[in-house]
Residue, then its C-alpha position, 0 to 999 in steps of 0.5 A: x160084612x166081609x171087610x169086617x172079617x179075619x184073614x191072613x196076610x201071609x203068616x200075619x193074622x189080621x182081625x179084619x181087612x181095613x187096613x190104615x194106609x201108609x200116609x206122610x203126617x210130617x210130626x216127627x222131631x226135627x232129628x226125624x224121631x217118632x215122639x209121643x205125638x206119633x205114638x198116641x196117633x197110631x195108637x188111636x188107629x189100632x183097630x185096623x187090621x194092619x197099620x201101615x207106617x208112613x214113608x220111612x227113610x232108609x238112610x240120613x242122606x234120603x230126606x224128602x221133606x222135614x219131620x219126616x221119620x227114620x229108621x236108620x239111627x238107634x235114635x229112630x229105633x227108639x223113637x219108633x219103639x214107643x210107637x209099635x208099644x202103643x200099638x201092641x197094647x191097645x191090640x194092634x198090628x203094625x208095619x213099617x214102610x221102609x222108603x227112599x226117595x230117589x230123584x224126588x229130594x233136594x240137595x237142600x234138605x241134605x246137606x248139598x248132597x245130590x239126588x241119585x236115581x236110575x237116570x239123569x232124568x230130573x222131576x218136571x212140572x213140580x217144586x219141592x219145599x226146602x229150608x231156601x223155600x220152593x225150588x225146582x227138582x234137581x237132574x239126579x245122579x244115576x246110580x252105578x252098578x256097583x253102587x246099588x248093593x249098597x242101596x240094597x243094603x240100606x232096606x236091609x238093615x232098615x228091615x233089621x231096624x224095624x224089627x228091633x223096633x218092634x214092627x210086625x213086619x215092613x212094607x217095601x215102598x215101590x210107588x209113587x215115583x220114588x227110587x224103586x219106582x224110577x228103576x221099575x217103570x220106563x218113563x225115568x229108567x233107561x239105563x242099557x246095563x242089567x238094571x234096564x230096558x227089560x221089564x226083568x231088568x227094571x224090577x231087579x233092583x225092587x226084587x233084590x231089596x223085597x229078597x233083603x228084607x225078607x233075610x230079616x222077616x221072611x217073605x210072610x211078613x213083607x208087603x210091596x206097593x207099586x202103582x203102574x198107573x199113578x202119575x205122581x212125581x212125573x212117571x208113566x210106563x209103556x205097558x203098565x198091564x205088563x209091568x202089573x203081570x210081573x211084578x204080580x208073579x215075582x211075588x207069587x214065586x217068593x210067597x209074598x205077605x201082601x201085595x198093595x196095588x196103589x191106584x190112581x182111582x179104582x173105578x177107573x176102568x184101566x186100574x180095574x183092569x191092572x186089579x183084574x191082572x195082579x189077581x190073576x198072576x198073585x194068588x196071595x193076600x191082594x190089597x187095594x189102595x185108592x179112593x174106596x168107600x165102605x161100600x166100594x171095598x166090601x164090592x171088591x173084596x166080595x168079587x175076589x178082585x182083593x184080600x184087604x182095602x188100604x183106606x188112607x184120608x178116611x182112616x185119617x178123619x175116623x181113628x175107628x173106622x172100622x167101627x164106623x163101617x160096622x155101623x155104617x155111621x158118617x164119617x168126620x170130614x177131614x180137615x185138609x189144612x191140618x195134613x202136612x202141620x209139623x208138632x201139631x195135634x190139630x187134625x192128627x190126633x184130635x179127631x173124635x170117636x163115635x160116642x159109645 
């Protein structure tokens, strides 16, 4: 089956195309340093034809929940250290997704200081846990123009980090409503300086951090994942199919390793669409993200709408997954309960494998 077959992803070369999603599993130390409990679960999952790494913060103040990771400190570096070893000897590919969350925090979860964004547009219809419990998102602190150099510098060296660290390569997070994403769609953005109104001006600040980034890996060893048309954290766009064309074609221009095209659902018929766009105007390898089955992925891959699937709570369940697909065997159910379980093995790395 061709989800079971080698390609490349830019000058990465994967074994098959059934990648392991980013996915936040919350089992770091409470310094948001990967121990040996993170180690052993991406070492389980080594099979894939590239792990992604979960959200990754970029910098002390830019916590989103607890036990999340880092990769700004030599602490982070070592921590994650153990983890890309683990890896690598078990046969493994590993990228890290380097993230900062934007309006979508709490000054509770750091140290009073206030959430910035690309406005002063705060997160409706949601609470976020904090130490104080569940609180309403804050408005954030639009971020000034001589400021997000800064910012930019902040992937810099967490691209920097993450190759001390040993990772293959990091993908930039644009989605989900986090920082990149509240300058790239116009729901949150609507700034009058070069960092809004038009689409070029909105995906400015995306493309300064890929470009960063790739100062450090080169463009064939960087990812970008943005997702148009994904409600989470209170964001929408007035033309998402426009915003997919150029985002698609800035990273055609640079050479970019992948493209991860996060759906809300991919049978959806306006994601099938935005999959239609990307593959158009993108003519390196296309990952798709977001509800697909074996079945589904190896569809898609087949109609040339994607490279490589990103499978997140399958992959989650079933530490072999790509062996599962090969043999079309049932797949573990997952144990909803135990997603979000600081320090604990229970529905992390306790899942079975197929007998051999």
């Amino acid at each position: 089956m061709q989800l079971l077959s080698p390609t490349q992803l830019g000058t990465l070369s994967i074994p098959n195309r059934v990648l392991f999603a980013p996915l936040t599993r919350v089992r770091a130390d409470a310094e948001n340093v990967p121990g040996e409990l993170m180690a052993d679960y991406y070492r389980q999952r080594a099979s894939a034809g590239l792990l992604i790494a979960e959200a990754t913060m970029v910098a002390g103040d830019a916590q989103a929940w607890p036990h999340q990771p880092g990769i700004h400190s030599t602490a982070h570096v070592a921590g994650w250290k153990r983890v890309t070893d683990a890896v690598h000897a078990s046969g493994g590919r590993i990228y890290l997704q380097i993230w900062h969350p934007g309006r979508a925090t709490h000054p509770a979860l750091n140290a009073g200081v206030q959430p910035v964004s690309s406005s002063d547009k705060a997160l409706r219809g949601d609470t976020i846990h904090t130490p104080e419990g569940k609180l309403d998102y804050p408005t954030p602190r639009p971020l000034r123009l001589d400021e997000l150099p800064g910012i930019v510098e902040l992937f810099r060296k967490a691209a920097a980090n993450a190759r001390l660290a040993g990772f293959d390569g990091v993908q930039v997070h644009g989605a989900h409503g986090y920082l990149l994403d509240q300058f790239l769609r116009d729901g949150v953005n609507d700034r009058t300086d070069a960092y809004g109104g038009s689409l070029a001006n909105r995906a400015r600040l995306l493309f300064e951090v890929v470009d960063a980034a790739a100062t450090v890996f080169g463009f064939g060893r960087v990812g970008l994942r943005f997702s148009p048309l994904v409600g989470f954290n209170d964001m929408v766009d007035s033309d998402p199919a426009g915003l997919v064309a150029h985002v698609a074609a800035e990273s055609e221009k640079r050479g970019l390793g992948f493209l991860e095209l996060r759906h809300a659902h991919f049978d959806q018929p306006a994601e099938y669409e935005l999959a239609r766009i990307a593959r158009k105007h993108f003519t390196g390898a296309l990952v798709r993200n977001g509800g697909f089955t074996r079945d589904a992925g190896e569809a898609a891959i087949r109609d040339g709408l994607a490279d490589a699937i990103a499978y997140g709570v399958p992959f989650l369940a079933n530490p072999d997954l790509p062996r599962r697909f090969l043999l079309n065997a049932p797949l573990n159910t997952p144990d909803v309960s135990t997603f979000y379980v600081a320090a604990s093995r229970a529905g992390y790395t306790d899942y079975p494998f197929l007998a051999a």
